[in-house]
mmCIF file of the C-alpha atoms, coordinates in Angstrom:
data_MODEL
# 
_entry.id   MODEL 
# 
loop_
_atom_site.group_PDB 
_atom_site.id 
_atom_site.type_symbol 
_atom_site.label_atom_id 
_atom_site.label_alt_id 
_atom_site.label_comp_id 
_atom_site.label_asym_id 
_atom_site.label_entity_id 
_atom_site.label_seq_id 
_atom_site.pdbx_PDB_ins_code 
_atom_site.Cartn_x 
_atom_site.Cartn_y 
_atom_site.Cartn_z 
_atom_site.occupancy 
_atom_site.B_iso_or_equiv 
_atom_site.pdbx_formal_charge 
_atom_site.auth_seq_id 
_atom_site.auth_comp_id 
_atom_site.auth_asym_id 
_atom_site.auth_atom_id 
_atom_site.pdbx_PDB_model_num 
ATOM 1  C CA . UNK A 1 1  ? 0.000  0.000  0.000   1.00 0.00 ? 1  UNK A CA 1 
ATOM 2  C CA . UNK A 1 2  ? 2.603  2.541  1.038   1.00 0.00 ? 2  UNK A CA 1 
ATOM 3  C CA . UNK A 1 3  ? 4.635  1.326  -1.890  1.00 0.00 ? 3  UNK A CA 1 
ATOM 4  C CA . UNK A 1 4  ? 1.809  1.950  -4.487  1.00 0.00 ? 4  UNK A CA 1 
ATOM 5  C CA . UNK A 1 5  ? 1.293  5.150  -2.684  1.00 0.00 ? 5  UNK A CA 1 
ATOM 6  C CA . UNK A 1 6  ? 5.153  6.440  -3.340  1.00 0.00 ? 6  UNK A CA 1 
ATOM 7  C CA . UNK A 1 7  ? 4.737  5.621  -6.602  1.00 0.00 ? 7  UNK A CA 1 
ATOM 8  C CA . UNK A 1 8  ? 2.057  7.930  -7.442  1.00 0.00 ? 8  UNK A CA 1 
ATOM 9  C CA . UNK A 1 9  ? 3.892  10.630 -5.792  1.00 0.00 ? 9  UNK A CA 1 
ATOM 10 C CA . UNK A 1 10 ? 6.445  10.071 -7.659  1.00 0.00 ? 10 UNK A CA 1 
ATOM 11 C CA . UNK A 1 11 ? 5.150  9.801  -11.202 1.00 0.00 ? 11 UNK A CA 1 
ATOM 12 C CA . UNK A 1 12 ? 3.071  13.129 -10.213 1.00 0.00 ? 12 UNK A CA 1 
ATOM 13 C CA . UNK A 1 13 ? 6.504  14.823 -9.231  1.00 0.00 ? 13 UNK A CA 1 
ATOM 14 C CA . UNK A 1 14 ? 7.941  13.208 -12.627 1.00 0.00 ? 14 UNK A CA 1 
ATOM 15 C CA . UNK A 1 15 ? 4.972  14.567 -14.620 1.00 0.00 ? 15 UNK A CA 1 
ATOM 16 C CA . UNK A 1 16 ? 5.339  17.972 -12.847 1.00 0.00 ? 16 UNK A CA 1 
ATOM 17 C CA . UNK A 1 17 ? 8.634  18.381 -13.802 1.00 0.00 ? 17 UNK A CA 1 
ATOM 18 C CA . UNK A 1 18 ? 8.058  17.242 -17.379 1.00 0.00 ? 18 UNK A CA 1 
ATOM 19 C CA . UNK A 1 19 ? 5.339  19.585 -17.740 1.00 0.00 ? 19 UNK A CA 1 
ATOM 20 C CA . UNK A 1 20 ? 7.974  22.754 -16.371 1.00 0.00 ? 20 UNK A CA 1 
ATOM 21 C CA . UNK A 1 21 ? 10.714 22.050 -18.535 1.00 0.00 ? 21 UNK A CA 1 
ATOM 22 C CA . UNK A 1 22 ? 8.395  21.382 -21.340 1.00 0.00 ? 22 UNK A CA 1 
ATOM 23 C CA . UNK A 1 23 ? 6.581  25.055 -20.542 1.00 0.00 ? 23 UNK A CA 1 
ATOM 24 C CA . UNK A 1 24 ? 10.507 26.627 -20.310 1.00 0.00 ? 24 UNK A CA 1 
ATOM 25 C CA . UNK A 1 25 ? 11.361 24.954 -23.892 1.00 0.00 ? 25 UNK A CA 1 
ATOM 26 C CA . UNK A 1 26 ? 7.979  26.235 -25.395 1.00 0.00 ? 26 UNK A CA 1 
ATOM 27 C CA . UNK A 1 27 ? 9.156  29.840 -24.187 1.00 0.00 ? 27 UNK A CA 1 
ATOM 28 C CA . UNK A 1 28 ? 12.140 29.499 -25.151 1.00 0.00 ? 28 UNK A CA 1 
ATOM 29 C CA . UNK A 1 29 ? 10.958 28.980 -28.614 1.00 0.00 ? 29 UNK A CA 1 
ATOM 30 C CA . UNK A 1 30 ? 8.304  31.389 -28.442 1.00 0.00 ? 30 UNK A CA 1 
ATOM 31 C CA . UNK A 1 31 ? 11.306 33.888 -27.736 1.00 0.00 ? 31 UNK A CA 1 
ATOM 32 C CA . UNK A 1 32 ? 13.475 32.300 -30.540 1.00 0.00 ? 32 UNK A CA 1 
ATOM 33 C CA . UNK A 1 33 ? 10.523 32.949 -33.419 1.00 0.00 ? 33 UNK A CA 1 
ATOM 34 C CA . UNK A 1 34 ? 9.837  36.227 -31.505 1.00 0.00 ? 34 UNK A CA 1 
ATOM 35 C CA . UNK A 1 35 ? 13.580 38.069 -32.099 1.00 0.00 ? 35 UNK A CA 1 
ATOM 36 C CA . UNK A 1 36 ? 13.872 35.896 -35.881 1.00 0.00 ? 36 UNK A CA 1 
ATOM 37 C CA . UNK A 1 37 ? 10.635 36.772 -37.254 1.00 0.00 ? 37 UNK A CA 1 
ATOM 38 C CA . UNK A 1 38 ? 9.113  39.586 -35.885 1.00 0.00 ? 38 UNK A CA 1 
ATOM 39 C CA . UNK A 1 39 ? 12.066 41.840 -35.026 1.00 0.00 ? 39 UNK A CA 1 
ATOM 40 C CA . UNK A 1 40 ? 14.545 40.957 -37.345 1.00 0.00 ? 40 UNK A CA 1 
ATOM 41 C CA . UNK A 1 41 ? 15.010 43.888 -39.556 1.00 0.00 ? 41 UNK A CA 1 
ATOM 42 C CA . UNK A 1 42 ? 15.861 45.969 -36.751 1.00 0.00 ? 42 UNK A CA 1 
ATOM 43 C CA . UNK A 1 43 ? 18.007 43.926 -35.570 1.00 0.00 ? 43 UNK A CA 1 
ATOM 44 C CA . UNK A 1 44 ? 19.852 43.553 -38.711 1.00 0.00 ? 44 UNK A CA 1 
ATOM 45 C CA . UNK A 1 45 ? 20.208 47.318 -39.108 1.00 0.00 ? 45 UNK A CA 1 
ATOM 46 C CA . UNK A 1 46 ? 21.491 47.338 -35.390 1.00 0.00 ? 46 UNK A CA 1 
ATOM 47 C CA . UNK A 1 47 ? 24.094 44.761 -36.224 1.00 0.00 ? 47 UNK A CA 1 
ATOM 48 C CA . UNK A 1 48 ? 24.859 46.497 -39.311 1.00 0.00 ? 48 UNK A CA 1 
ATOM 49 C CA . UNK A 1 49 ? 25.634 49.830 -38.102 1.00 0.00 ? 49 UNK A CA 1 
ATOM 50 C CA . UNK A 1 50 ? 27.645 48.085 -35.309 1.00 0.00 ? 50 UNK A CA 1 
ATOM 51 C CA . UNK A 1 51 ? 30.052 46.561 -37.725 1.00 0.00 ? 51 UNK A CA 1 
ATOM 52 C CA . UNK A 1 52 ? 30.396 49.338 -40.487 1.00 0.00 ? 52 UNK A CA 1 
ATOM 53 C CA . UNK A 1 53 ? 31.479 51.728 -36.964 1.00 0.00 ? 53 UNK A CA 1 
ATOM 54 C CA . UNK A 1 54 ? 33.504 49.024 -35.375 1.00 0.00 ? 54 UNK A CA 1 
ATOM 55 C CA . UNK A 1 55 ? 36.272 49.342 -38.590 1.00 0.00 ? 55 UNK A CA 1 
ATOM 56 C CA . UNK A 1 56 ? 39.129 51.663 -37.391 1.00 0.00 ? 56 UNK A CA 1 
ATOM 57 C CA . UNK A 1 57 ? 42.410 51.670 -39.193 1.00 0.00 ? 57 UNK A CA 1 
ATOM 58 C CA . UNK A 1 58 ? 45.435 50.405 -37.948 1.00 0.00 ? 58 UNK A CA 1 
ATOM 59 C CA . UNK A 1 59 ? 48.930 50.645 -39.103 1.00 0.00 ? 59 UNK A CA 1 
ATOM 60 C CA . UNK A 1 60 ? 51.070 47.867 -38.921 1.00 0.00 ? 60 UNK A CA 1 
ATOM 61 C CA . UNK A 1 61 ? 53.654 48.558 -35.727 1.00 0.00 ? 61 UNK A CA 1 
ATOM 62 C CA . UNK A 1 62 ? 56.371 46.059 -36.998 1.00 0.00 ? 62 UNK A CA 1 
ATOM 63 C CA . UNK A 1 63 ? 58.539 45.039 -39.993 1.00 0.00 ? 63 UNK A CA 1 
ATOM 64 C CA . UNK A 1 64 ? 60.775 46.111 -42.943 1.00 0.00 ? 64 UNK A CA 1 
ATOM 65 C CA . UNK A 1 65 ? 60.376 49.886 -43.379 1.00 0.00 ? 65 UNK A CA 1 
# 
């Protein structure tokens, strides 16, 4: 009986936790399509403009001169 009993419990506990990490890949997802689909071209412009400032010239410091 108390057997049986702990193994409910347990399953319950098992299905519990299946059910949270099933609800944290689902927003995880829902996050992923989010930032792809729905905000990508500002994002792309943001990236863009970060790489097109980042470029700063730089002279070479050793070697034949």
């Amino acid at each position: 009986m108390a057997g049986d009993q702990d193994s409910r419990r347990f399953r319950r506990r098992l299905a519990a936790l299946a059910l949270l990490v099933f609800a944290g890949l689902i927003l995880i997802m829902a996050r992923m399509v989010w930032l792809q689909v729905t905000r990508h071209e500002e994002l792309a412009a943001k990236a863009e403009q970060n790489r097109i400032a980042r470029q700063v010239p730089v002279s070479p410091s050793g070697g034949p001169r």
